[in-house]
N, C-alpha and C positions, 0 to 999 in steps of 0.2 A: 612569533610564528613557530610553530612546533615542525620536528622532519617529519616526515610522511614513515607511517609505523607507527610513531614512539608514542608512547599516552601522554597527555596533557600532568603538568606538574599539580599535584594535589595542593590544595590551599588550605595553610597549615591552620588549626581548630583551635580555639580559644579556650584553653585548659581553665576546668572550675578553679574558683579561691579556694583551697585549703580551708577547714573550720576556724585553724589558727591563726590566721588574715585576714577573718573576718568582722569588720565593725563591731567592735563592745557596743553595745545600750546601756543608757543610764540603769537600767532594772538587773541588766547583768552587774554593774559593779557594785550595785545596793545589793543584790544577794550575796556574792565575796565578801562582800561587808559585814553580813549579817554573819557569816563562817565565822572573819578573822574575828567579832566581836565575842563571838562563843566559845573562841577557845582563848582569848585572853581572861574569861571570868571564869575558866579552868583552870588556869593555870600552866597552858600549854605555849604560851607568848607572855615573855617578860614584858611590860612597858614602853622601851624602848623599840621591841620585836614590832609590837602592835601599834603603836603611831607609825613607821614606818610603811608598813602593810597597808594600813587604813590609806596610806598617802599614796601607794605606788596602784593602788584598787581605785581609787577614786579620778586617777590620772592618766589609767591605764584609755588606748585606742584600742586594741584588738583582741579576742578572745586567746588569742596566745599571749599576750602580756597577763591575762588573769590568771590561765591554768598555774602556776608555777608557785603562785599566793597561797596558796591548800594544799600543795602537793604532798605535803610531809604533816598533813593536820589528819587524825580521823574526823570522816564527817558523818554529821546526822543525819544528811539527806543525800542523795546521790545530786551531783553536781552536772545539771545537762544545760548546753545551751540551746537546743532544739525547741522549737517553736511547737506548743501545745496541738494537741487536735481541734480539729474550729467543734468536734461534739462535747469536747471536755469542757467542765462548769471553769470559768476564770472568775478569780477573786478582781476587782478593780487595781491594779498597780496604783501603789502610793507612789506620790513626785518626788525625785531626789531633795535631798535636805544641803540648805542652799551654805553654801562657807560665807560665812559674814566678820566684820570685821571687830574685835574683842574692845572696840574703844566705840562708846555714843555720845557726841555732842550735840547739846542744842542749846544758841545762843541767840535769845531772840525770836526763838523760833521754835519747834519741835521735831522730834524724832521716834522715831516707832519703828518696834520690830517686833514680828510676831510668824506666828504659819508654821512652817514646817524646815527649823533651819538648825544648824549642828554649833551646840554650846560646847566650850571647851574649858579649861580648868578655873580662868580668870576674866572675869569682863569689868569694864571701868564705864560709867555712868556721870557725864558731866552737864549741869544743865543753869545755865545763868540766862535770868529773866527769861525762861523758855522750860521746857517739859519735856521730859524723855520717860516712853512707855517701855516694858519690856515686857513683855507676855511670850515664859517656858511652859506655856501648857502643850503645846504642839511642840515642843524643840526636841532634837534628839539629842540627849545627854550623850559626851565621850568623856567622860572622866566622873569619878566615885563622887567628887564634890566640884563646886562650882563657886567660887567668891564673887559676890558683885561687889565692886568701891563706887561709893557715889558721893558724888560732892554735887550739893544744891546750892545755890546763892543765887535767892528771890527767884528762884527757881522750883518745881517739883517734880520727882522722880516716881513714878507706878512702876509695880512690878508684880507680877502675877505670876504663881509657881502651879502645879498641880497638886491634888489633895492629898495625894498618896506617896510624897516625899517631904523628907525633912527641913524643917526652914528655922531658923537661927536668927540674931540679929545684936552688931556691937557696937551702933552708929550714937551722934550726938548732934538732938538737937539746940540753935543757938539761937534764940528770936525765932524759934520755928519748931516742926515737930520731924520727931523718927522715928515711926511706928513699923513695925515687924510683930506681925502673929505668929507670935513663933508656935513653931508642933515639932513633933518626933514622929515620925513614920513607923505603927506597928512591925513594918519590913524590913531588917536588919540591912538587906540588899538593895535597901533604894537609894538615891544622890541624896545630896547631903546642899542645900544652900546656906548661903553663910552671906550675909547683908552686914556692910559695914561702912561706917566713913561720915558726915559729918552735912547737917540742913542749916544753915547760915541765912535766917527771915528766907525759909525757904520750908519744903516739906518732903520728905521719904514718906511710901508709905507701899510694906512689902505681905504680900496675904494669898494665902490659898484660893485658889477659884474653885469653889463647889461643883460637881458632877463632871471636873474634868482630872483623868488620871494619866499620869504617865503609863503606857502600853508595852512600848518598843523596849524590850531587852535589857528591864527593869535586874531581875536576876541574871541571865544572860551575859549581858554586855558589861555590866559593874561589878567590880569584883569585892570580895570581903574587908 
């Protein structure tokens, strides 16, 4: 109950979030991503520099935890997180690229991985009496090359790369087969896969997929 005269106590206002406080989106840390990946294929981030980046971008909660990622980078694009005009043309956002785990077994069973998910320097490939797919035609390469080891027993391994990167192959088969088409990539700049390890009455078998090319940050993101 207020004295008689005195104004009533103002009821204090609900101050805005700060832009710095505000929810990262998955599109926001895929863009920082696309930064720090551009200036690591300059030159501008050691190795080291750049997995850590990529780790602290991809983990990051608030548009203040990104700003700081770029801060000392030139960038090619001005860096906003402001929401377009509803009259401006939007390209579709692609879905984040999912962390998976560098080891596939299938025993008895199968296993597949494909879509839109982030390879990293080494993956291991094990399949008894069972099948493991792997299709990088969609994957987002983070490193210049990518080993696959597989070991089949009475097992078979696929593996499917894109057309436009290099693919290798130093496996053995034993009562079975280890087939790798191998190619060189006219692009000095593309990944590099490397198929190795050993089909025991089993079968590898690693090969370009026709009319599909790696896209994403081919030159960009891979360095020399």
């Amino acid at each position: 109950m207020t004295k008689a005269g005195s104004a009533p106590a103002a009821r204090p206002e609900t101050a805005p979030v700060a832009e710095a406080d505000m929810r990262a989106s998955d599109a926001d840390r895929e863009r920082i991503a696309e930064l720090l990946r551009d200036a690591y294929a300059e030159g501008r981030l050691s190795v080291d520099e750049h997995a850590e980046r990529i780790e602290a971008a991809y983990s990051a909660k608030t548009l203040g935890e990104l700003a700081p990622l770029t801060r000392d980078l030139p960038v090619h694009r001005p860096i906003s997180f402001e929401k377009p005009s509803l009259d401006a043309p939007r390209a579709a956002p692609l879905p984040p690229a999912r962390q998976e785990s560098p080891m596939m077994v299938a025993i008895f069973g199968g296993a597949s991985r494909k879509g839109r998910w982030r390879v990293g320097s080494h993956l291991r490939a094990v399949a008894v009496f069972g099948g493991v797919e792997i299709d990088l035609t969609d994957a987002v390469f983070e490193s210049p090359e990518v080993v696959i080891e597989v070991a089949a027993v009475f097992g078979g391994v696929d593996i499917k790369v894109p057309e436009n990167v290099s693919l290798h192959g130093s496996g053995v088969g034993i009562f079975g087969g280890f087939d790798v088409r191998e190619q060189t990539s006219a692009d000095p700049y593309a990944p590099v896969v490397r198929v190795k390890g050993a089909a025991v009455f089993g079968g590898c078998e690693a090969r370009p997929r026709k009319g599909k090319k790696l896209k994403e940050w081919v030159r960009k993101q891979l360095g020399t």
